[in-house]
MARLUM-601554 format. One record per residue (C-alpha): residue in three letters; x, y, z; residue number from 1. Coordinates in nm, 3 decimals. Layout:
<recs>
REC/aa/u/v/w/i
REC/ALA/X/Y/Z/NUM
...
</recs>
This chain:
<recs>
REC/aa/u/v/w/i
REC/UNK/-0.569/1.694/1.031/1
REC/UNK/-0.743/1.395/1.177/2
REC/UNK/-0.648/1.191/1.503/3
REC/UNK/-0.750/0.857/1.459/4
REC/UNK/-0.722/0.504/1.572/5
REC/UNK/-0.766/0.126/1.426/6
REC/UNK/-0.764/-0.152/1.619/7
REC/UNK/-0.633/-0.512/1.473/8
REC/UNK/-0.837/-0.803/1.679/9
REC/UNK/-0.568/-1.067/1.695/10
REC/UNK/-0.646/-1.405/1.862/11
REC/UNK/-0.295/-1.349/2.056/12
REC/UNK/-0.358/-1.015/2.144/13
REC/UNK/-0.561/-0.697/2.017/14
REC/UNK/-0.353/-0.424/1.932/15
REC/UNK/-0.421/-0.048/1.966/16
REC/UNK/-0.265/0.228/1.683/17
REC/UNK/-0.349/0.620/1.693/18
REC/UNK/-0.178/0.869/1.520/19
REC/UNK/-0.205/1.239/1.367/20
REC/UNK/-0.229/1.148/1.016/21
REC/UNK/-0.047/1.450/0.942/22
REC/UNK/0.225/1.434/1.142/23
REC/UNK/0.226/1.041/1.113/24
REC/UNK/0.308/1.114/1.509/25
REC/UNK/0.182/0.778/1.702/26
REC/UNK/-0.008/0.918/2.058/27
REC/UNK/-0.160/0.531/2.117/28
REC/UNK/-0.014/0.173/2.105/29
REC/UNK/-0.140/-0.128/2.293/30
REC/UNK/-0.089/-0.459/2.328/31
REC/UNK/-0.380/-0.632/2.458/32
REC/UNK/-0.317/-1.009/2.537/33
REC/UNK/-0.647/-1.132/2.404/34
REC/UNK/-0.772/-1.351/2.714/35
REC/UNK/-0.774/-1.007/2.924/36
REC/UNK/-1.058/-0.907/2.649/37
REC/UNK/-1.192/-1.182/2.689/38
REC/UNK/-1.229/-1.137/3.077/39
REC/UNK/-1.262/-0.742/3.070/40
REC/UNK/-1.416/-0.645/2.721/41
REC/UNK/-1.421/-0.290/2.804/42
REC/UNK/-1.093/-0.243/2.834/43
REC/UNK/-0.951/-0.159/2.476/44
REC/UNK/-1.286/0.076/2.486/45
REC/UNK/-1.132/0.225/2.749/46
REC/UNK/-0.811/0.220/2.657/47
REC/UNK/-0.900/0.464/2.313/48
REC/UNK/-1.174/0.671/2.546/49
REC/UNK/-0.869/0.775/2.781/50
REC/UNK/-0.593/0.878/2.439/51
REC/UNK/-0.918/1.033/2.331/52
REC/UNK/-0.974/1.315/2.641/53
REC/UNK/-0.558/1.316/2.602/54
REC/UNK/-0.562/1.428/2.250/55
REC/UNK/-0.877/1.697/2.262/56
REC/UNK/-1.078/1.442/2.040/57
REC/UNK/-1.095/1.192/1.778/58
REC/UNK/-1.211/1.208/1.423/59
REC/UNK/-1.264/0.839/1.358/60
REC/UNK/-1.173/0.502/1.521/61
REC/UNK/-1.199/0.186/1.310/62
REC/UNK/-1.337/-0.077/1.560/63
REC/UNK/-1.302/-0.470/1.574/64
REC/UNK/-1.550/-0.603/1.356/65
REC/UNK/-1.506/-0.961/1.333/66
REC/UNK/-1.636/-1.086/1.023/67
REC/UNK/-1.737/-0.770/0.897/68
REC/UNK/-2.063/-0.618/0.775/69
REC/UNK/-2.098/-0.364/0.501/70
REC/UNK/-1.925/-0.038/0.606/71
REC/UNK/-2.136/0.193/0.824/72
REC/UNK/-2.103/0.423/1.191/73
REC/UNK/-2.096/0.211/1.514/74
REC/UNK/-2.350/0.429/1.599/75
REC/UNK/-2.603/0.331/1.317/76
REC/UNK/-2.553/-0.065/1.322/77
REC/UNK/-2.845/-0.285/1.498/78
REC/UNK/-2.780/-0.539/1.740/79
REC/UNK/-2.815/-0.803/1.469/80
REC/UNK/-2.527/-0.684/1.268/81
REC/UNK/-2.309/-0.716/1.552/82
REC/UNK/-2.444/-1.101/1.646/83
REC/UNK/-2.373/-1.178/1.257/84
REC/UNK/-2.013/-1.014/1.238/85
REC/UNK/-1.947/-1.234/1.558/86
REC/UNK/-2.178/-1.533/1.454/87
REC/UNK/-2.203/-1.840/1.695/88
REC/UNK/-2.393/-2.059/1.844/89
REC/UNK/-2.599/-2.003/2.185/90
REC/UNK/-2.406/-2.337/2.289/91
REC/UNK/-2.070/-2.196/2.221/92
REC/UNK/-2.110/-1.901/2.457/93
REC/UNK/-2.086/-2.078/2.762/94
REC/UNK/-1.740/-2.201/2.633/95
REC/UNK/-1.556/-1.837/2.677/96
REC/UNK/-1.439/-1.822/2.309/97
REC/UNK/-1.297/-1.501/2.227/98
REC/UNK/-1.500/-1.406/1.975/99
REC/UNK/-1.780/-1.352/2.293/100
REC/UNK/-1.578/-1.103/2.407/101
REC/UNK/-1.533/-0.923/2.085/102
REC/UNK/-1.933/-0.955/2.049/103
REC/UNK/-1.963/-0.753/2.360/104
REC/UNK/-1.657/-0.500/2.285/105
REC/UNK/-1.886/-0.411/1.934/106
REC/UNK/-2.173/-0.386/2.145/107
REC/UNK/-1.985/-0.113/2.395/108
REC/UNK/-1.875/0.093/2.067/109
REC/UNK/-2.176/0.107/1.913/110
REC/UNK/-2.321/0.267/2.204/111
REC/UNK/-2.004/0.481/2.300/112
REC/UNK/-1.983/0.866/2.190/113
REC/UNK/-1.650/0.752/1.985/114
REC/UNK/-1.671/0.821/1.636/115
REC/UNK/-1.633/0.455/1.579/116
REC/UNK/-1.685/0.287/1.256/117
REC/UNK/-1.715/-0.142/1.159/118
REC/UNK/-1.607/-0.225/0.824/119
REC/UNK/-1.634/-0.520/0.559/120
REC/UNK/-1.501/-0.857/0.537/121
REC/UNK/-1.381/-0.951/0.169/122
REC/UNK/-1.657/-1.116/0.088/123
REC/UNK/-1.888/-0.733/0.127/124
REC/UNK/-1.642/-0.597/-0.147/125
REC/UNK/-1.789/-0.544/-0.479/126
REC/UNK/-1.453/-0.595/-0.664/127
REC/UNK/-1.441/-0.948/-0.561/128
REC/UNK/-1.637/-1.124/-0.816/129
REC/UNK/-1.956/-1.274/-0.721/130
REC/UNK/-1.898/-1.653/-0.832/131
REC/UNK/-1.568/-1.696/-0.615/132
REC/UNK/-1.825/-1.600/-0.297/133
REC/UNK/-2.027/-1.899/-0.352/134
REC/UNK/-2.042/-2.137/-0.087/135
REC/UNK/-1.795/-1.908/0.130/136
REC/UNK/-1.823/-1.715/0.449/137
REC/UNK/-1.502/-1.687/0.575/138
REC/UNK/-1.285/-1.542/0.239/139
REC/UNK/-1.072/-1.295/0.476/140
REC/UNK/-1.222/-1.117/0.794/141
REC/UNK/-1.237/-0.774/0.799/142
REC/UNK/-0.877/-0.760/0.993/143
REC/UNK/-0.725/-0.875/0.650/144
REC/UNK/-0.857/-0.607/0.477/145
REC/UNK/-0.649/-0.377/0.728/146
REC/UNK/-0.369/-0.541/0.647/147
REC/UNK/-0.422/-0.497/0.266/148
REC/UNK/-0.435/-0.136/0.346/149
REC/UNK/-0.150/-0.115/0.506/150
REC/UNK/-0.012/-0.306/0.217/151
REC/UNK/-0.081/-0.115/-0.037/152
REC/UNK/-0.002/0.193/0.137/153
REC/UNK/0.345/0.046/0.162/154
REC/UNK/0.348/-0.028/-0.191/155
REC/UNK/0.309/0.293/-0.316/156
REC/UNK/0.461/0.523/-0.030/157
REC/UNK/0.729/0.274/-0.010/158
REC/UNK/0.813/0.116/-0.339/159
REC/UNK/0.665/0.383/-0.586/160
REC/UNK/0.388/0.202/-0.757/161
REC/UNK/0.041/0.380/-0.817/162
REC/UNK/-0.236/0.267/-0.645/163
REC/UNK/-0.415/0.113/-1.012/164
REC/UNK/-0.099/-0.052/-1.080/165
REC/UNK/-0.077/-0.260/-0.730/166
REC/UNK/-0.096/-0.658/-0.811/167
REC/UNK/0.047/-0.842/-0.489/168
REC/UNK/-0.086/-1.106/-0.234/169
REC/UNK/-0.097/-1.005/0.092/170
REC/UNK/-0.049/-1.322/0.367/171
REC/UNK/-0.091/-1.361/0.716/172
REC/UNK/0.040/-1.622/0.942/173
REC/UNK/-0.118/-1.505/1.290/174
REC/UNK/-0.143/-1.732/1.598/175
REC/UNK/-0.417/-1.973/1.497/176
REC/UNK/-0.468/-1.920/1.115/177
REC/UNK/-0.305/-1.835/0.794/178
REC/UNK/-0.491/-1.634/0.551/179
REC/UNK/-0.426/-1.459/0.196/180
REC/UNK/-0.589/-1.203/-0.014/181
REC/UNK/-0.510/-1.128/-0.390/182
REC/UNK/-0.478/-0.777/-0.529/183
REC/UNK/-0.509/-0.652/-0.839/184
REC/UNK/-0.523/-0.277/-0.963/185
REC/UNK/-0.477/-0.138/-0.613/186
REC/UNK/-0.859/-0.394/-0.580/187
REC/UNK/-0.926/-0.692/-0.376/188
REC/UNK/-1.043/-0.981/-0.621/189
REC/UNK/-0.997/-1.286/-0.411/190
REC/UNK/-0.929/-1.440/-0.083/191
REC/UNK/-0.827/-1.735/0.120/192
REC/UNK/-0.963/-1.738/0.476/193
REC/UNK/-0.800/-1.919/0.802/194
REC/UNK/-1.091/-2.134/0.804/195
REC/UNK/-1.159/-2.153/0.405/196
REC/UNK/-0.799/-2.216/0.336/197
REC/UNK/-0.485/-2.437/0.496/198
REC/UNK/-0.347/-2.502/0.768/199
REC/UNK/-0.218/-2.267/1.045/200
REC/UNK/-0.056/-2.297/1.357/201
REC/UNK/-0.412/-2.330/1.549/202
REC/UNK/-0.622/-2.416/1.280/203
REC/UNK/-0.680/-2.676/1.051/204
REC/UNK/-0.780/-2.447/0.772/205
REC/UNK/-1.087/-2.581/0.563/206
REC/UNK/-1.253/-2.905/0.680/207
REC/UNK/-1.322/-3.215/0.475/208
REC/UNK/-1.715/-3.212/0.417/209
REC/UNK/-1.744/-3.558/0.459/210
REC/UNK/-1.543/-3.476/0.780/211
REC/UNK/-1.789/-3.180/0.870/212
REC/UNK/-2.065/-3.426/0.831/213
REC/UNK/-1.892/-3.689/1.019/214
REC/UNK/-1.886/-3.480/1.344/215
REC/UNK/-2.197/-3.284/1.309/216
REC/UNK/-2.387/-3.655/1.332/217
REC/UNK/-2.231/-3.739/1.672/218
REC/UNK/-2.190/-3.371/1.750/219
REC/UNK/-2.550/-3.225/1.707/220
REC/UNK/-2.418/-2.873/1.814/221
REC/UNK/-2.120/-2.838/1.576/222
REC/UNK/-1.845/-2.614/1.793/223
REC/UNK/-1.715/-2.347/1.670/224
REC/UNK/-1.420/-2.437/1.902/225
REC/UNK/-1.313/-2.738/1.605/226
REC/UNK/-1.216/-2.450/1.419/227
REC/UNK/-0.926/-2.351/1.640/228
REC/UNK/-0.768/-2.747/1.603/229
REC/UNK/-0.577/-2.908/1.413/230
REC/UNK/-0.325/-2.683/1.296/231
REC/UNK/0.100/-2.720/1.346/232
REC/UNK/0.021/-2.674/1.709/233
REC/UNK/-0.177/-2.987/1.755/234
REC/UNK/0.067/-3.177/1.536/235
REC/UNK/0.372/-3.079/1.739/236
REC/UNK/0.182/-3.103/2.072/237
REC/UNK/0.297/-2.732/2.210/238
REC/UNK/0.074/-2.363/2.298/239
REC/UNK/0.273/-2.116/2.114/240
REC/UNK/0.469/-2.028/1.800/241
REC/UNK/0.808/-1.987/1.978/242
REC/UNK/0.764/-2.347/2.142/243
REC/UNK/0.758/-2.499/1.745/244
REC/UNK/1.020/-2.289/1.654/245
REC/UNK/1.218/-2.468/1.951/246
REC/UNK/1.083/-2.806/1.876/247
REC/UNK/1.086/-2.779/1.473/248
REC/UNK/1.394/-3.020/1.405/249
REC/UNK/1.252/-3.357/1.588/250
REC/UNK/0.932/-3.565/1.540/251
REC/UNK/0.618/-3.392/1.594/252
REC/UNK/0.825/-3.061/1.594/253
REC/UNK/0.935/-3.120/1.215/254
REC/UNK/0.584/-3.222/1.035/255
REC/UNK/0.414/-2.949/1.205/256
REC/UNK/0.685/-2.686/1.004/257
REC/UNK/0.640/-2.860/0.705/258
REC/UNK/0.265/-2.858/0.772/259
REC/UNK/0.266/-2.465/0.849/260
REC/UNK/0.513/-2.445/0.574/261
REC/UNK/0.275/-2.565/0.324/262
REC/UNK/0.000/-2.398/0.425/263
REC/UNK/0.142/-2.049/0.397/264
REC/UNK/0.284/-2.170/0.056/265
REC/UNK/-0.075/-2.281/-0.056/266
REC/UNK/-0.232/-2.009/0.038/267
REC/UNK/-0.048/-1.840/-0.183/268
REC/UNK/-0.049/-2.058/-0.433/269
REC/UNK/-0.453/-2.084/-0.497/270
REC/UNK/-0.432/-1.670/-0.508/271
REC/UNK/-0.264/-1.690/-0.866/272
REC/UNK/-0.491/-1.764/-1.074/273
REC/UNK/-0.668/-1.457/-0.935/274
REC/UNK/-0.377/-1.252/-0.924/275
REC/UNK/-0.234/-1.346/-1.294/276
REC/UNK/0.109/-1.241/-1.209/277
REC/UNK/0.256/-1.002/-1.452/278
REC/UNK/0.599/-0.922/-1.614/279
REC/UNK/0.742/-1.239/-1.465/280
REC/UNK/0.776/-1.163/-1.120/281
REC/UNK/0.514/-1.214/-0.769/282
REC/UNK/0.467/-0.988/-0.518/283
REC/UNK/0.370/-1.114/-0.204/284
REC/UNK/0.356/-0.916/0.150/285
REC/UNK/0.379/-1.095/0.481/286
REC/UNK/0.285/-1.044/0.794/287
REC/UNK/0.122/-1.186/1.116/288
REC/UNK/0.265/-1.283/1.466/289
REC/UNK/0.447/-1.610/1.297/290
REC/UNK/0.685/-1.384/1.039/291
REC/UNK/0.805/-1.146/1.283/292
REC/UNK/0.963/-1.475/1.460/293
REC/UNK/1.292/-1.514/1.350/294
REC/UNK/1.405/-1.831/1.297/295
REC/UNK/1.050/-1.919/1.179/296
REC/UNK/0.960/-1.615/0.981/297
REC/UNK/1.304/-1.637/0.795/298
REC/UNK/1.185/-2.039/0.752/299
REC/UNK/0.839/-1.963/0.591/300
REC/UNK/0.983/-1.679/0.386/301
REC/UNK/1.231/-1.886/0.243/302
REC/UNK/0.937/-2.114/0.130/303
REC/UNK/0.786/-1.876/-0.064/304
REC/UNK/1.084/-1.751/-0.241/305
REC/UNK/1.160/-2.134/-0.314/306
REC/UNK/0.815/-2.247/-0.455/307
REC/UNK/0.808/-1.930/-0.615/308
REC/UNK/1.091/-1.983/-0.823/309
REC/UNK/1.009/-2.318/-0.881/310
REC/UNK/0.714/-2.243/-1.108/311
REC/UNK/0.915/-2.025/-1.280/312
REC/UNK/0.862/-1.662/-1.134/313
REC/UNK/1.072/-1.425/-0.954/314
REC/UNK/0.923/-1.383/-0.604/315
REC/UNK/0.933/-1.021/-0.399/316
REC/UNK/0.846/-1.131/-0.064/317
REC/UNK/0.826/-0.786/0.109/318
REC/UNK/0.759/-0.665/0.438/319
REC/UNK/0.449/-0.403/0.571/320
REC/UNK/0.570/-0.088/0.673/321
REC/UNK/0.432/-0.039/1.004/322
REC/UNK/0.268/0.312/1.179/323
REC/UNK/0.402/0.191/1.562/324
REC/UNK/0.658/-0.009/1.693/325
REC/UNK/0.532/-0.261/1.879/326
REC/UNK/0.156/-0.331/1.709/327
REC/UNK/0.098/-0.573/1.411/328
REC/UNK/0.066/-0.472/1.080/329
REC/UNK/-0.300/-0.463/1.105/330
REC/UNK/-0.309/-0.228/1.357/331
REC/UNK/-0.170/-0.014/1.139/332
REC/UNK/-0.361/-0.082/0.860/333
REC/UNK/-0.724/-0.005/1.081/334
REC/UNK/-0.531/0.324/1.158/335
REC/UNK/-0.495/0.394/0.804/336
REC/UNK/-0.858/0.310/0.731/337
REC/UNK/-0.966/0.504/0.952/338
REC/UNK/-0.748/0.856/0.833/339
REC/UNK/-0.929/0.764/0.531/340
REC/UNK/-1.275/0.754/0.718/341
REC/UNK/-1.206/1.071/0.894/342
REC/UNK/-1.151/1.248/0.478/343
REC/UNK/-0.759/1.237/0.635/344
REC/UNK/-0.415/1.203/0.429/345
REC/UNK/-0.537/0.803/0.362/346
REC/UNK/-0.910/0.898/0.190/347
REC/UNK/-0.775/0.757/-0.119/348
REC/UNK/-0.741/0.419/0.067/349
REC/UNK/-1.080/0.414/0.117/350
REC/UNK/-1.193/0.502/-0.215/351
REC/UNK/-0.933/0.241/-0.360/352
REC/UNK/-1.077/-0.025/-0.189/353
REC/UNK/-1.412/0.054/-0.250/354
REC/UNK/-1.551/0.031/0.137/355
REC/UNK/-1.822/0.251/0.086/356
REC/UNK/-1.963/0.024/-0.168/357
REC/UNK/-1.953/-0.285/0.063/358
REC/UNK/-2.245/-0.492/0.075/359
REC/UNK/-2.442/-0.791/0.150/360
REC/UNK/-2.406/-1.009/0.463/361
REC/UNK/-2.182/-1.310/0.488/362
REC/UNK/-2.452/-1.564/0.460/363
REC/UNK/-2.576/-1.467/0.076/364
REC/UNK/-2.373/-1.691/-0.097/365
REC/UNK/-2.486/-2.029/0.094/366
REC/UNK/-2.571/-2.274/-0.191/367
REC/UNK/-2.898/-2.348/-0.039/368
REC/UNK/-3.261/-2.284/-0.103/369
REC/UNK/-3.375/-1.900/0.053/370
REC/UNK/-3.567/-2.085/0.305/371
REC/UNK/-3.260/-2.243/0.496/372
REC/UNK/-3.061/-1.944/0.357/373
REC/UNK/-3.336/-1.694/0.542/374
REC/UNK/-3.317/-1.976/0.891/375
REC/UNK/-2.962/-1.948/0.906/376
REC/UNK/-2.967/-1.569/0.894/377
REC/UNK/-3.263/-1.549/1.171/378
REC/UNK/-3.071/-1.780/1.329/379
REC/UNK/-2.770/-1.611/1.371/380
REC/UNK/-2.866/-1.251/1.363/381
REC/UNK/-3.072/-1.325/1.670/382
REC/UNK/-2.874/-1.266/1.999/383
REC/UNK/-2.800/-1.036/2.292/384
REC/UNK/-2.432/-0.870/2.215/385
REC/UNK/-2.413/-0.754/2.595/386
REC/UNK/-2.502/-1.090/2.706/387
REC/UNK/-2.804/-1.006/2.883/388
REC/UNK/-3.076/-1.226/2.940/389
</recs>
């Protein structure tokens, strides 16, 4: 049976999963902090190229793939996919974001001899329908999709429900946004991303327009690094999750809970029309590097079961069931994907979600004429994913 590998792209760390899909045995689990990607993008490459000689092989390895691109072979994609999955501005790269390094980690894949696949974002999925796409980009990245995987692998290996029956939200609250994706049937029919949606503890979720167009006229080069402010962090004035949970009953602390609070609680909250919760009761799965905190997790849980109930609903707020130990939920989840990749014990995970029938590129739905449309795409699809010259 197949020996595979995912890897979840965090912006705290990226985090490595193999495992025998038969024997669910777990031969790989890293860690990454995310800066050392960003200084040494070879390493996670490494990293799987090194369990692969241990392990006689691999039969499929679901790679980082930032915004996503419809689902093909690492092998097959063109360096344009790879600049659009990882979109940003020439002016930006000098900056050392993170999602440079990720840029160049697709680029070593793609020409690596690992079986390596990059899959869709929500907004490739067919089952998501076309008039909740418009005038989005950002509706989940493809690292939310792993998570819905693993989510709905827990739901029916875990909780006995078949896959066509599955109707849950899946949120994460990761280290610099929150995002949520609706489920219905076992399908993906909507979804909130961290920079589409509210706020997060990075973040600021989705930007005023009139505040967009404020900046970009004294900004001309609009950074991609605004998206990574104004989230509970900046309110409260501290660098890391555990520092607000330490800070979260004075001042700054205490508005940037309730401001993290209500942004995991919206999230949710604009999925249900989507979702159309039925017999009663809402199933929601959590997960990201903010719920496995305890005082905090067990703070933002409790907010869910609360607004939950106040609407009238019985809330299930359930946890992922995790492949390793010490990786995120979407680590497992890419692991998953990629059993199902490899024709493995998790195929029907695949054909669930409909991968195979991703499509499009995550600048379609732009309510603009083709002309701009067709600039922004040449635009962004226009780079060198190595860096060279």
């Amino acid at each position: 049976m197949p020996k595979v590998v995912g890897i979840d792209p965090g912006t705290g760390s990226m985090d490595v999963l193999g495992f025998d899909d038969e024997s669910n045995n777990v031969f790989l689990e890293e860690s990454i902090p995310r800066d050392e990607v960003t200084r040494d993008p070879s390493l996670p490459l490494r990293i799987v190229e090194e369990a692969s000689a241990k392990v006689g092989g691999l039969d499929a390895v679901v790679a980082p793939s930032g915004y996503g691109m419809p689902l093909k072979r690492a092998s097959e994609t063109a360096p344009g996919d790879i600049c659009e999955a990882t979109f940003i501005h020439s002016s930006d790269e000098v900056l050392g974001l993170r999602i440079v390094g990720l840029r160049r980690l697709m680029a070593l894949f793609a020409s690596s001899d690992l079986p390596a696949w990059f899959t869709p974002g929500v907004i490739h999925l067919p089952t998501v329908p076309a008039w909740r796409k418009v005038g989005r980009i950002d509706m989940g990245t493809a690292d939310k999709l792993y998570t819905v995987a693993a989510a709905l692998r827990t739901e029916v290996e875990y909780h006995g429900v078949e896959p066509e029956a599955a109707r849950f939200i899946a949120v994460e609250a990761g280290m610099a946004y929150t995002a949520a994706v609706a489920v219905v049937g076992g399908k993906v029919v909507d979804g909130v991303g961290g920079t589409s949606g509210f706020h997060g503890f990075m973040g600021g979720g989705a930007m005023d327009g009139e505040a967009a167009y404020a900046l970009a006229a004294v900004a001309p080069r609009f950074s991609k690094s605004l998206l990574f402010k104004g989230g509970a962090g900046w309110v409260a004035g501290v660098s890391s999750p555990v520092e607000l949970e330490e800070k979260a009953s004075e001042g700054g602390g205490l508005e940037a809970l309730e401001m993290l609070g209500e942004g995991v609680v919206k999230s949710v909250a604009t999925l249900l029309p989507s979702l159309r919760p039925e017999g009663g009761e809402v199933r929601v799965y959590v997960s990201g590097r903010l719920f496995s905190l305890g005082r905090l997790g067990s703070e933002l849980r409790s907010r869910l079961r609360d607004f939950i109930s106040s609407i009238g609903l019985t809330p299930r707020v359930l946890t992922i069931e995790r492949l390793g130990s010490k990786t995120k939920e979407g680590a497992s989840g890419a692991a998953l994907v990629a059993s199902g990749l490899a024709g493995g014990r998790y195929k029907w995970l695949v054909d669930h979600l409909e991968l195979e029938r991703s499509s499009g590129s995550i600048f379609d739905h732009l309510p603009v004429d083709e002309d701009l449309r067709r600039a922004v795409r040449l635009e962004f699809r226009s780079c060198s994913p190595l860096g060279e010259a």
